[in-house]
C-alpha positions as semicolon CSV with decimal commas, in nm:
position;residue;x (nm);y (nm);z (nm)
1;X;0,000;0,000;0,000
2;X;0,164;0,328;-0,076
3;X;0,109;0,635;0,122
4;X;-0,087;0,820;-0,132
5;X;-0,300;0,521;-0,038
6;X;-0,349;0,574;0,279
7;X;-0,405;0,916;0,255
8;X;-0,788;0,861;0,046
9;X;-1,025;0,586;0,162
10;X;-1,384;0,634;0,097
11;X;-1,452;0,758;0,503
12;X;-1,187;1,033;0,444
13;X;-1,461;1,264;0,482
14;X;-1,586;1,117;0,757
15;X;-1,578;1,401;1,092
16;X;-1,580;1,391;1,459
17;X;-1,906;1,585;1,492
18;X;-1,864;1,664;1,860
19;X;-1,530;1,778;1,823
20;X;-1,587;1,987;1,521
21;X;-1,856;2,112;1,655
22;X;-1,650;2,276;1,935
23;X;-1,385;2,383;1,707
24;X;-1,663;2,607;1,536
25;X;-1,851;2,726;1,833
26;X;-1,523;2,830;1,945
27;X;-1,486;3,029;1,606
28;X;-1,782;3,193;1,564
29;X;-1,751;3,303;1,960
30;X;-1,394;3,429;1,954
31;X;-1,448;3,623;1,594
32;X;-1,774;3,770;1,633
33;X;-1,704;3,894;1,996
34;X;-1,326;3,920;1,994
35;X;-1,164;3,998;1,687
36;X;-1,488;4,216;1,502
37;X;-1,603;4,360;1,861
38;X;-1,958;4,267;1,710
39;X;-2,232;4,179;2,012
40;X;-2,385;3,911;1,826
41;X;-2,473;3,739;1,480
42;X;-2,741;3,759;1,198
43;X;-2,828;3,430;0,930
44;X;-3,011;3,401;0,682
45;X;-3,256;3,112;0,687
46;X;-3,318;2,933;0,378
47;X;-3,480;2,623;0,440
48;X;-3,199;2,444;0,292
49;X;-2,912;2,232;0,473
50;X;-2,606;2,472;0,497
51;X;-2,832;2,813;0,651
52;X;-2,989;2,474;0,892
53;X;-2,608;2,396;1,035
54;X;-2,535;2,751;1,064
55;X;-2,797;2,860;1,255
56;X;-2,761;2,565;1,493
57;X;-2,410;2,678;1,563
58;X;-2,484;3,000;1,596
59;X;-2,749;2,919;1,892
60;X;-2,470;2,724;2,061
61;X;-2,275;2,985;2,008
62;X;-2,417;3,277;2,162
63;X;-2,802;3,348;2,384
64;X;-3,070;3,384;2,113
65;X;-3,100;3,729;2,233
66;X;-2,788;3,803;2,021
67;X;-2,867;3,612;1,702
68;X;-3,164;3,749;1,438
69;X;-3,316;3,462;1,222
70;X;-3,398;3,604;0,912
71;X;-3,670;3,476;0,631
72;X;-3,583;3,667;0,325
73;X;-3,835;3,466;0,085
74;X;-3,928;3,693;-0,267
75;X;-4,234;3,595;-0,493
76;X;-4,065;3,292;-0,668
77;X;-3,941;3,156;-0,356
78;X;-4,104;2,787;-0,289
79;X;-4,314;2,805;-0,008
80;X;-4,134;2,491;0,131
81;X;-3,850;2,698;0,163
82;X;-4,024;2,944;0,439
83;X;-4,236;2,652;0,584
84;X;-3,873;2,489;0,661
85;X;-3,695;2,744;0,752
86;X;-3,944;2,822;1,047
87;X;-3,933;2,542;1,129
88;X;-3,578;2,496;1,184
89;X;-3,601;2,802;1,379
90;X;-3,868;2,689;1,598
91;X;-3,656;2,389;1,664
92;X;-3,348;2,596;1,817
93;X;-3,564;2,841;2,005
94;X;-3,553;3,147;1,764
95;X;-3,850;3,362;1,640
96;X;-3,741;3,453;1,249
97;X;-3,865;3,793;1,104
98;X;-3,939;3,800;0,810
99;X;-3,866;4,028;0,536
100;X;-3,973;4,034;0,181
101;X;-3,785;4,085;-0,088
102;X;-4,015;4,128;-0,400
103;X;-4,078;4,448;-0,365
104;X;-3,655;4,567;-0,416
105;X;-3,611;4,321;-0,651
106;X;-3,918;4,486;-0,884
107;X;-3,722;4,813;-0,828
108;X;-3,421;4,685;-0,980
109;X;-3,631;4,559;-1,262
110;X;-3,492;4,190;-1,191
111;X;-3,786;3,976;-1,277
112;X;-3,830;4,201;-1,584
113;X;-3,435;4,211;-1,722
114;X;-3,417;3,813;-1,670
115;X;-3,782;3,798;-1,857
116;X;-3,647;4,002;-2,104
117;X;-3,326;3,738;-2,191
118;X;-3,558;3,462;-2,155
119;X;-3,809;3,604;-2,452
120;X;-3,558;3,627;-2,714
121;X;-3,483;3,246;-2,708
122;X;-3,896;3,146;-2,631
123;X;-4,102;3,448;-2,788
124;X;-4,414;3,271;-2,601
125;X;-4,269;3,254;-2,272
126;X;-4,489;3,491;-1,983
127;X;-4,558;3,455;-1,647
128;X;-4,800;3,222;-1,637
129;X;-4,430;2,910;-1,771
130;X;-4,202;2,826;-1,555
131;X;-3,819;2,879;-1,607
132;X;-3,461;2,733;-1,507
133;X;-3,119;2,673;-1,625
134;X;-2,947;2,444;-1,576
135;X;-2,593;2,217;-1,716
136;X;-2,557;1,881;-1,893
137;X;-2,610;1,577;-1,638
138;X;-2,385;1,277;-1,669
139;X;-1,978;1,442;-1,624
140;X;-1,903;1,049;-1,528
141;X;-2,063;0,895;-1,811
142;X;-1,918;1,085;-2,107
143;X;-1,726;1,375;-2,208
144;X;-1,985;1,682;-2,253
145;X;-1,912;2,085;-2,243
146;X;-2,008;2,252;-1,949
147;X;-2,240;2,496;-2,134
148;X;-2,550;2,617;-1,950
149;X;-2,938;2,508;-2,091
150;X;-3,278;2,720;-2,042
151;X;-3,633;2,503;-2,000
152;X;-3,942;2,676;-2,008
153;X;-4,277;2,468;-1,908
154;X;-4,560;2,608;-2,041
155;X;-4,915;2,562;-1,802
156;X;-5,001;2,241;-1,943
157;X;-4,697;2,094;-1,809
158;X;-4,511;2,135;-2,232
159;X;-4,090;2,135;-2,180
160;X;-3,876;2,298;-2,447
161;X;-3,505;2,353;-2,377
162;X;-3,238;2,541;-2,565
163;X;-2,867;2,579;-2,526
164;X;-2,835;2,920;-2,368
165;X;-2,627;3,144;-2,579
166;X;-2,333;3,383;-2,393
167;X;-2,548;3,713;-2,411
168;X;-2,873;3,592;-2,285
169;X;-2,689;3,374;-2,012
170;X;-2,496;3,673;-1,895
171;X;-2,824;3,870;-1,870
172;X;-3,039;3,573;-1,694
173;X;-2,741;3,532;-1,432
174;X;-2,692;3,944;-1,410
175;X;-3,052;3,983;-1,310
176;X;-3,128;3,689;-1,088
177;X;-2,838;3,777;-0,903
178;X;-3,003;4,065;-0,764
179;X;-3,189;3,835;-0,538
180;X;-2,839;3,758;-0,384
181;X;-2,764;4,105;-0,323
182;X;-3,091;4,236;-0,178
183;X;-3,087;4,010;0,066
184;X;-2,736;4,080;0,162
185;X;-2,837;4,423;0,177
186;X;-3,145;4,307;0,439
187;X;-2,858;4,103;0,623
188;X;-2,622;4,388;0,708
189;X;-2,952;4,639;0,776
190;X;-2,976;4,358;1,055
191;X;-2,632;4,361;1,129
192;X;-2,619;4,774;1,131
193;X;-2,901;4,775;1,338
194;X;-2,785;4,548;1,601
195;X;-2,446;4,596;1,611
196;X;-2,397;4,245;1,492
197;X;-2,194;4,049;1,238
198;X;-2,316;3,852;0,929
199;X;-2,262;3,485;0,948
200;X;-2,242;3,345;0,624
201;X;-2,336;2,984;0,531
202;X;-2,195;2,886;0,182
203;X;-1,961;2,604;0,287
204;X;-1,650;2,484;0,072
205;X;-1,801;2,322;-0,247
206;X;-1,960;2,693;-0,287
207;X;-1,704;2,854;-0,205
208;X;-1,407;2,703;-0,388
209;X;-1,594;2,588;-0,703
210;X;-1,760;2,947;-0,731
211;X;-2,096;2,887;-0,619
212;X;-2,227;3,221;-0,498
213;X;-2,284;3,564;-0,596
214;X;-2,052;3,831;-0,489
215;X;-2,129;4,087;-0,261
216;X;-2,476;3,845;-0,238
217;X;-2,431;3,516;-0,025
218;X;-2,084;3,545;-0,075
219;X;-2,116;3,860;0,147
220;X;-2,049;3,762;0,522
221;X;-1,831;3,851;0,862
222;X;-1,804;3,522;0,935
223;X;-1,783;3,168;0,771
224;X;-1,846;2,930;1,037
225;X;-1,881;2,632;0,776
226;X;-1,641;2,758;0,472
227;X;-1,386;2,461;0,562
228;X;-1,657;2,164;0,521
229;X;-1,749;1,953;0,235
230;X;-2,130;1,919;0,197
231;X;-2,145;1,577;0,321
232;X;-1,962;1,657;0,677
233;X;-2,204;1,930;0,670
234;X;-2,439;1,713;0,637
235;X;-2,292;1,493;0,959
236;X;-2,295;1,799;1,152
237;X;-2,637;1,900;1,092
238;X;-2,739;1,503;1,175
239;X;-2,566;1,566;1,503
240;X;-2,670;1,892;1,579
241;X;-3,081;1,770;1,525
242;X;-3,188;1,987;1,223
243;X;-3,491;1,875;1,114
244;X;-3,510;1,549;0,877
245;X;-3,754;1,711;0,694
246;X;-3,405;1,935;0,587
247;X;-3,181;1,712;0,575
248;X;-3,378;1,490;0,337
249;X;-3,464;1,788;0,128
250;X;-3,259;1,732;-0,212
251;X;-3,021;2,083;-0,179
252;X;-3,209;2,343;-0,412
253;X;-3,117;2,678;-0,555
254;X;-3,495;2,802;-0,500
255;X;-3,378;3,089;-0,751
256;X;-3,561;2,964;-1,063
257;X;-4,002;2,912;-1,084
258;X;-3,934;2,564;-1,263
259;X;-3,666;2,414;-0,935
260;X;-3,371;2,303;-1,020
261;X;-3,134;2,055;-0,782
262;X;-2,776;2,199;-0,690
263;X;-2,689;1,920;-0,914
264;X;-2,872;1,950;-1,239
265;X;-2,760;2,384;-1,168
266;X;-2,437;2,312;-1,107
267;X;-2,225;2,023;-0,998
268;X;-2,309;1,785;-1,228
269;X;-2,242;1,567;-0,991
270;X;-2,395;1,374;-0,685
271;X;-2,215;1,535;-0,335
272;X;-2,126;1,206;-0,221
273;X;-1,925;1,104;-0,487
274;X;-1,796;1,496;-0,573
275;X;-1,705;1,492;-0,222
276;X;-1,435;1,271;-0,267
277;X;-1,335;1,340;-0,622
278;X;-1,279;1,674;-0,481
279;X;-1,087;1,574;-0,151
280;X;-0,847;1,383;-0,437
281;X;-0,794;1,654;-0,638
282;X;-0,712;1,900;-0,336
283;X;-0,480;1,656;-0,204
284;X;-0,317;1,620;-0,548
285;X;-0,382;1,231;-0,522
286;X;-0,344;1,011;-0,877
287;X;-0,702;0,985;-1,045
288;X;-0,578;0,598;-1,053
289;X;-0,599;0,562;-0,664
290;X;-0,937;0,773;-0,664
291;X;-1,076;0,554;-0,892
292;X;-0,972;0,249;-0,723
293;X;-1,131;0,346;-0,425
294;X;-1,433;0,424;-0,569
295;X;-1,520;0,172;-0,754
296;X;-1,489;0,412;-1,084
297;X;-1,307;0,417;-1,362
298;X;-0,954;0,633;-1,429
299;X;-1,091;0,844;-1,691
300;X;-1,430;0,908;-1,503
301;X;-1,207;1,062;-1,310
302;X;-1,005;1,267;-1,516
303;X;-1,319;1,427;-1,635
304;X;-1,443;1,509;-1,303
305;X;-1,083;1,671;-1,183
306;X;-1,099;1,865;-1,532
307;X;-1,428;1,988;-1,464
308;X;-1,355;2,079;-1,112
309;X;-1,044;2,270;-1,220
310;X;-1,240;2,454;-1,503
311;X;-1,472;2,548;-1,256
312;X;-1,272;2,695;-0,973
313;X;-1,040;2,858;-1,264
314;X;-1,305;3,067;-1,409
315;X;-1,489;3,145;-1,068
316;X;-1,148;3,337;-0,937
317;X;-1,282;3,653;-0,983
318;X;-1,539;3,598;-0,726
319;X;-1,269;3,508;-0,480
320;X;-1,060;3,772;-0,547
321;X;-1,070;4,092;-0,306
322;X;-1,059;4,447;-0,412
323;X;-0,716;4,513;-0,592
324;X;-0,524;4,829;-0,523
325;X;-0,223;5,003;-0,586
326;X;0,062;4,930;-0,299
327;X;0,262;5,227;-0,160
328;X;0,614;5,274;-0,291
């Protein structure tokens, strides 16, 4: 057995909950209160897995006196999401306000710029169809480019789909990423307000593979779950008690009226076996010995290491902070 071996095993993932669990407590204590002088912490509730774990922390963290829960649903949010995300909040003993967001996102003409992209491909398309976008399905299978699809369902349930050409998906992804960013904006009106910091709750497959909008969820104080891969955040969230009725909940953007997995949006992949694939590639271990260990072939992958570089690659702009001159 050689030590690149040894070093990826299909539990490589696999956490102490308790003692990670600590470890971030710890964090979010020591930065909110010690190093940003903040006097407590604001989240956004989603409904979804990552926002669940984050919150939970956060209530370990500090009294729920110094934490605001907040619901920041618009008009093409699924109700699921808000029905969840109460309850999670109920769960861990905080009262969520809520705060729309349709009415700033009709001032910045979102719904109507996106609409406007969407028309030129599907002249028929109004309110009354659904929309999403989505990429190709399959990265293990077969060799396919990562080049972004719109559907539109029409009321009686009719699918068409067309490859999404640069212009229009610039547009679509301009405007719906004003949903990002007014809710940040709601987030640090909290924050303002209370003297508090923003804790964020993209964790590392967002964050790495550029899977957030800047200045918009990627907008936060503090990233209590930046580190983790989603599938030790979901063995935190098991041990913390979020809800089942989250953590069965396939992860969802809830950004587009069709619905559209994390998967089919973006990953192209399922977490539990990107999870790994990914571990491999950041620990610069042979696709060979990944593949072994998976049960997958060499070349499967090869494709999912290219992908996963092409992604991160072209997302560094959203990592990269403000660039300025440097005195002499």
């Amino acid at each position: 057995m050689t030590m690149a071996t040894k070093k990826f095993h299909p539990d490589i993932l696999k956490l102490d909950s308790e003692k990670e669990v600590e470890r971030i407590v710890e964090h979010i204590q020591n930065t909110t209160f010690n190093v940003l002088k903040r006097r407590g912490g604001v989240v956004g509730v989603s409904g979804g897995i990552d926002s669940a774990v984050v919150l939970a922390l956060a209530v370990r963290a500090m009294k729920p006196s110094r934490l605001v829960a907040l619901l920041l649903p618009e008009m093409e949010s699924s109700p699921e999401s808000a029905l969840l995300g109460r309850e999670l909040c109920h769960k861990f003993g905080v009262e969520p306000l809520v705060e729309d967001m349709t009415g700033p996102l009709w001032g910045f003409a979102a719904y109507q710029r996106r609409d406007e992209a969407v028309r030129r491909l599907f002249p028929e398309y109004d309110s009354t169809y659904k929309f999403k976008i989505t990429l190709p399905s399959g990265l293990l299978e077969e060799r396919k480019l990562n080049f972004f699809s719109a559907t539109i369902i029409s009321p009686e349930g009719e699918e068409q789909t067309k490859r999404l050409p640069p212009k229009e998906l610039r547009q679509i992804v301009a405007a719906t990423n004003f949903k990002q960013r007014t809710r940040a904006s709601m987030l640090y009106y909290y924050a303002d307000l209370h003297d508090f910091a923003v804790l964020g709750t993209p964790q590392r497959n967002e964050h790495d593979q550029g899977f957030f909008v800047k200045h918009g969820d990627g907008a936060m104080d503090v990233r209590p779950i930046g580190h983790l891969y989603k599938t030790q955040v979901y063995q935190l969230a098991e041990y913390l008690g979020v809800p089942e009725s989250i953590r069965s909940r396939p992860p969802t953007t809830d950004t587009y009226t069709a619905g559209s997995t994390q998967e089919e949006f973006f990953y192209r992949l399922p977490f539990e076996t990107m999870d790994l694939i990914w571990y491999g590639l950041n620990n610069d271990i042979p696709a060979a010995i990944v593949a072994s260990e998976m049960g997958l072939d060499e070349a499967q992958i090869e494709r999912a290491y290219a992908d996963l570089v092409q992604k991160k690659r072209t997302t560094e702009y959203l990592r990269t902070p403000p660039l300025g001159l440097l005195d002499d």
